[in-house]
N, C-alpha and C positions, 0 to 999 in steps of 0.2 A: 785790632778793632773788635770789640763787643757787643756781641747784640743779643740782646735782652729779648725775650716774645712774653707776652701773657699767657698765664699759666693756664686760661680755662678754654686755652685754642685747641691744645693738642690732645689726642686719644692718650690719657693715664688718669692710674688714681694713684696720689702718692700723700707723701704726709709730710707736710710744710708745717713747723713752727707748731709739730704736733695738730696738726689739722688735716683730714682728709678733705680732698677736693676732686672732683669729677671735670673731666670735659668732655668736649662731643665731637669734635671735627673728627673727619675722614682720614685724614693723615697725622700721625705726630707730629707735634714744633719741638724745636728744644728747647730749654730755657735758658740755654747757654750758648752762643755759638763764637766759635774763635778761628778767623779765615786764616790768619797765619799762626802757629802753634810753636813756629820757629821764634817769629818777633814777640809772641805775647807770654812763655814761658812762666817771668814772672806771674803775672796776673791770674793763669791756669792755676798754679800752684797755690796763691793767695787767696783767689775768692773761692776757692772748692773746700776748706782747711774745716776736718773736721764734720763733711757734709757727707753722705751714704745718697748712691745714685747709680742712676748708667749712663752709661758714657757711648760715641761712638768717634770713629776716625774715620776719616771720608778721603779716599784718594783723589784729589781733585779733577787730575787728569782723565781717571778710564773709570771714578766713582763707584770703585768696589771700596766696600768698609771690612771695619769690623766691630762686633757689639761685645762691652763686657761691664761689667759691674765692680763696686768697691766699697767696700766699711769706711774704708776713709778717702776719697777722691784723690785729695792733693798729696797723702803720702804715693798712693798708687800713680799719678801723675810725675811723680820727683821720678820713681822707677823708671818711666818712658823717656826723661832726660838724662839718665843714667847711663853713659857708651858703657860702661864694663857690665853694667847692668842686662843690655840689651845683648852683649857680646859672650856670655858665659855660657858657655858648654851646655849645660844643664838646659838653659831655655832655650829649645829650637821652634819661638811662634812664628810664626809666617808673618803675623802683623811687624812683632820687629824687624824680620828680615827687611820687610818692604822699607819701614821708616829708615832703615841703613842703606838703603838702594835709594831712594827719591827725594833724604829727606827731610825735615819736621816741616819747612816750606810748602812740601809736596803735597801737604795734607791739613785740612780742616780738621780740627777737635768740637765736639757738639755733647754737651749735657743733655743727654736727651729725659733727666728724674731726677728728683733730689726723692728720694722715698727711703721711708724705715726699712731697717733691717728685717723684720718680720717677713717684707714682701719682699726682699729685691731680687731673688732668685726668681721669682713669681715674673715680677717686670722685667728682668732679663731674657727672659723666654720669651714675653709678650714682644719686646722688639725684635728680639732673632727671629720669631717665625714672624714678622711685619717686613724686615729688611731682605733678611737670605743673606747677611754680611760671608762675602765671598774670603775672608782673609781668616774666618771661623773652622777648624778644621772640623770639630766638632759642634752640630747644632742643638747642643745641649746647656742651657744653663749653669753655670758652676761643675759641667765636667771634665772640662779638661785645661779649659783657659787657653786652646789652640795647642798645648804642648802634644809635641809626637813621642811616642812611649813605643820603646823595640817590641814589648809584649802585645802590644793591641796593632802594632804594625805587621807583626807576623801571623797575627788570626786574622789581618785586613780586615779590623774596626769594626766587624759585624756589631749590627744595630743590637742584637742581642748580648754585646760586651758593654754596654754603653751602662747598663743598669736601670731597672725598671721599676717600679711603683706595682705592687703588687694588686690586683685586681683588676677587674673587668673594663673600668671607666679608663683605665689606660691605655693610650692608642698602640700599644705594643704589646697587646695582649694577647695571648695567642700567637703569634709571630714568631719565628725563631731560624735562625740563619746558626746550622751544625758546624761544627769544626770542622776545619778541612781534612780529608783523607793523610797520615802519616805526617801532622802537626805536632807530632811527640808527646808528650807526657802532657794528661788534660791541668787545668790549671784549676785551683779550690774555690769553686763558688762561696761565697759568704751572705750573710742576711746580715743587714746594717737596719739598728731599727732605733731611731731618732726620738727619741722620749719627751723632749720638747715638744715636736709641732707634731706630734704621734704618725709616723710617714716609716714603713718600712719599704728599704731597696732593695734590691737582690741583685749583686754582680757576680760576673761572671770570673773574675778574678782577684786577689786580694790588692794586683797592681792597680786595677781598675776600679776598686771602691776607695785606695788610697790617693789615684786622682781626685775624683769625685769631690774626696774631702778634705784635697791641698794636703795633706799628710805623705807619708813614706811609709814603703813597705815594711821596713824593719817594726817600723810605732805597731801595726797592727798585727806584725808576727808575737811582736814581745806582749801584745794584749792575751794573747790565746797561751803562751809559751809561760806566763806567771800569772795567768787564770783569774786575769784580771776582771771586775765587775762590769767597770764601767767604764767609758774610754772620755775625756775632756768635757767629762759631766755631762754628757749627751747624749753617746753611745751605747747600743750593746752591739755587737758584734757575735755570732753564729754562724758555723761551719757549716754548708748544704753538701 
C-alpha cells in the first residue's frame, strides 16, 4: 500500500522537478510511505529510480528508526533487499541487523525528500536531529552510515573523532573529548578541505575522514604517499 501526502505539509525544502518548495507544518510528512517494505519491494525500487532523497525505516513494533540518505534511492533500496548484501562482513549497521531479526514485514519504508544533491546531507541532518533515529550509530549525516569502525570503537567514538566544520558557528567548537590514557599510538589528524561547496573538516583520523567520505583508508594514504593534488575532483586533503 502507497500513500502519497502533499508536499507542502511537511517541514522541508527540497527541489522537485527542479523547483524549490517550502512548507510549514510542525512535523514532517513523507512523500512516500510503504506499510509493508516486505510486500511492496517492487514498487520501492520502481518509483524511487533515479530520485535523490531521504529515506527512513520505522520499526513498527517499538518505532525506533533509522535516517539516511541516497544519490540514487532505488539503487540504495535494491541494497536493503540484497541478503548477501545485508550479511557481509564488512557492514556491521545495526539497521540491517534489525531488518535480519524482524524482517522487511517488521518495518515501514518512509521517503521522507526527494531533494538535490546539493542539500541532501543538509536534509539528512535536518531529520536526524528531528527523529533521534535510534538504529543511527552515529548522529551525523553522511558519517558513518551506522558502520562500526574497530578504530573509532577503541577511542569510543568521542564527539571530537566524528569531524568537525572548522569555526565558531559550529556547535562543537570548542569541545574536545582527549584520547584515553595508554590508547597507543595517537592517530594522524587530517584537514579535508571540499573545494566545491568550500567546507573544510578536520578529523581526527585518516579512518575517520575516510568514513565520512565512503572511501578507504588505503585511497587516502596513497593520496599523500604519490603527492597527489587532488583527490575525486573535490578534495584536498592536509596532515595536522
Amino acid at each position: 500500500m502507497l500513500l502519497t501526502h502533499p508536499t507542502s505539509i511537511a517541514i522541508r525544502t527540497c527541489v522537485l522537478n527542479n523547483k524549490r518548495s517550502m512548507s510549514t507544518s510542525a512535523r514532517p510528512v513523507p512523500v512516500r510511505v510503504y506499510i509493508n517494505s516486505d510486500e511492496e519491494k517492487e514498487s520501492i525500487v520502481n518509483e524511487n529510480k533515479g530520485r535523490s532523497g531521504i529515506y527512513r525505516w520505522v520499526h513498527i513494533e517499538s518505532g525506533k528508526s533509522y535516517v539516511g540518505s541516497a544519490k540514487n534511492l532505488s539503487i540504495r533500496f535494491k541494497q536493503y533487499f540484497n541478503y548477501n548484501h545485508l550479511t557481509a562482513p564488512k557492514r556491521n549497521m545495526t539497521i540491517y541487523k534489525a531488518l535480519l531479526k524482524y524482517g522487511y514485514g517488521g518495518f515501514r519504508l518512509e521517503v521522507l525528500e526527494y531533494c538535490d544533491l546539493k542539500v541532501l546531507l543538509k536534509r539528512e541532518q535536518f531529520y536526524m536531529d528531528k527523529f533521534n533515529p535510534e538504529y543511527n550509530i552515529l548522529k551525523f549525516a553522511g558519517s558513518s552510515l551506522g558502520y562500526r569502525y574497530s578504530e573509532a570503537s577503541r577511542a569510543k567514538m568521542s564527539l571530537s573523532q566524528i569531524g568537525k566544520k572548522a569555526g565558531e558557528k559550529n556547535h562543537m567548537f570548542g569541545k574536545h573529548n582527549p584520547r584515553p590514557e595508554g590508547a597507543g599510538r595517537p592517530y594522524q589528524k587530517i584537514e579535508v578541505m571540499d573545494i566545491k561547496n568550500n567546507i573544510t573538516t578536520i578529523y581526527d583520523s585518516i579512518a575517520l575522514a575516510a568514513l565520512a567520505l565512503k572511501t578507504n583508508h588505503s585511497s587516502i594514504s596513497n593520496y599523500f604517499a604519490r603527492n597527489q593534488k587532488l583527490y575525486k575532483n573535490q578534495y584536498v586533503f592536509k596532515k595536522l
